[in-house]
VOLUM-652097 format. One record per residue (C-alpha): residue in one letter; z negated, y negated, x. Coordinates in steps of 0.2 Angstrom, whole numbers, padded with zeros to 4 digits, always signed. Each point is the difference from the previous one (the first is absolute). Example, Ala and Ser with C-alpha at 12.3 -4.5 7.8 and 13.67 -1.06 7.14 Angstrom:
BEGIN
a-0039+0022+0062 s+0003-0017+0006 
This chain:
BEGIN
x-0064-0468-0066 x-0010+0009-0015 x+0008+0017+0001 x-0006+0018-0004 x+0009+0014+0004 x-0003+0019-0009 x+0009+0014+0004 x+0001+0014-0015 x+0007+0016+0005 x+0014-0011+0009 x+0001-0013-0013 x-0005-0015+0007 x-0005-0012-0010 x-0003-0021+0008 x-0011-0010-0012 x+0004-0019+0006 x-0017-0009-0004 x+0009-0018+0003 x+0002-0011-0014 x+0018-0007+0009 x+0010+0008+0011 x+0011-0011+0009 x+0006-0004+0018 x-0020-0001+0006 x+0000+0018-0003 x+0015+0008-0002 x+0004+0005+0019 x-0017+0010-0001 x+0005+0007-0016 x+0016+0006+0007 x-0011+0007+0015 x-0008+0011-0010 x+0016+0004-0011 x+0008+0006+0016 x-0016+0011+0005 x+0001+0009-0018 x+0014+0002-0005 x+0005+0013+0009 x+0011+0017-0005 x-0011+0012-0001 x-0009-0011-0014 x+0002+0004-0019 x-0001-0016-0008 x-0005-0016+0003 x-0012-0010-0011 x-0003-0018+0001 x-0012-0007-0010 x+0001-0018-0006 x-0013-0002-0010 x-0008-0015+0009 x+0016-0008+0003 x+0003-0016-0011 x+0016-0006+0011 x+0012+0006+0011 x+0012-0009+0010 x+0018+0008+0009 x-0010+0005+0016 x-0011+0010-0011 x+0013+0007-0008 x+0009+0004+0016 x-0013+0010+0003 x+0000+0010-0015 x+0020+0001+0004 x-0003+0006+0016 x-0011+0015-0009 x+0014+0004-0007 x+0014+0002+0013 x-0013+0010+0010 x+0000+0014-0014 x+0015-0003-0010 x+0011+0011+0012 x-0013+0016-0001 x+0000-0004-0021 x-0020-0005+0001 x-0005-0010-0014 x-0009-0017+0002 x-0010-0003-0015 x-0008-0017-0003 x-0016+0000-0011 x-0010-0012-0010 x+0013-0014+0003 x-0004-0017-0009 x+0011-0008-0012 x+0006-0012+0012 x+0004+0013+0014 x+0008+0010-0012 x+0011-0019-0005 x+0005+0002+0019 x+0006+0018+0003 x+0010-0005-0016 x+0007-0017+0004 x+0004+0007+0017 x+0011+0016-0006 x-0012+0012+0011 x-0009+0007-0016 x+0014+0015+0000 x-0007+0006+0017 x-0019+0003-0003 x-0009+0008-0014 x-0012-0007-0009 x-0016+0006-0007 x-0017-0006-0008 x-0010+0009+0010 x-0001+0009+0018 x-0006+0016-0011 x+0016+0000-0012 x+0011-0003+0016 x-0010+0016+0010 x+0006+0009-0016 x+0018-0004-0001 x+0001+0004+0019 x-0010+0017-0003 x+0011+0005-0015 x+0016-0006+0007 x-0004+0009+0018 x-0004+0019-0013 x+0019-0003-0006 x+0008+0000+0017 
């Protein structure tokens, strides 16, 4: 798997460079979820940018992301999704438990700002 991982003042951010991510990739994927999303994190990004499709492994692992920090109120932003992506964490009903921005900069931002009001 095509994967990058950065780590901004404890805002990790994964850049997925794989066009589909499916069931050949997803168990790695969740590999690396589990290694980073850990408590002491701020957010996590991932960034979809090169992703065209998706299938439900791939989104399990963007779900499991998200039971990992959802108990210790860490976002998990996904950036850069494409339209069809974007199709799928709608048809799905999972939209409401991510947020969603154009860019890793705007979601750095948002977690910056929100973490100053708390």
């Amino acid at each position: 798997m095509k994967l990058t991982i950065e780590n901004d003042d404890n805002i990790i951010i994964m850049n997925i460079k794989e066009a589909n991510v499916g069931t050949d990739i997803a168990p790695e994927l969740k590999s690396k979820v589990l290694i980073e999303a850990q408590p002491n994190i701020k957010a996590l990004i991932i960034n979809l940018e090169s992703v065209e499709t998706m299938d439900s492994s791939g989104l399990g692992a963007l779900l499991l992301a998200n039971r990992q920090l959802r108990d210790y109120s860490i976002p998990v932003c996904i950036v850069k999704a494409q339209q069809f992506v974007k199709n799928l964490f709608t048809m799905t009903k999972i939209d409401t438990l991510f947020l969603f921005f154009d860019s890793p900069e705007d979601a750095i931002q948002y977690i910056k700002n929100n973490e100053r009001l708390n």
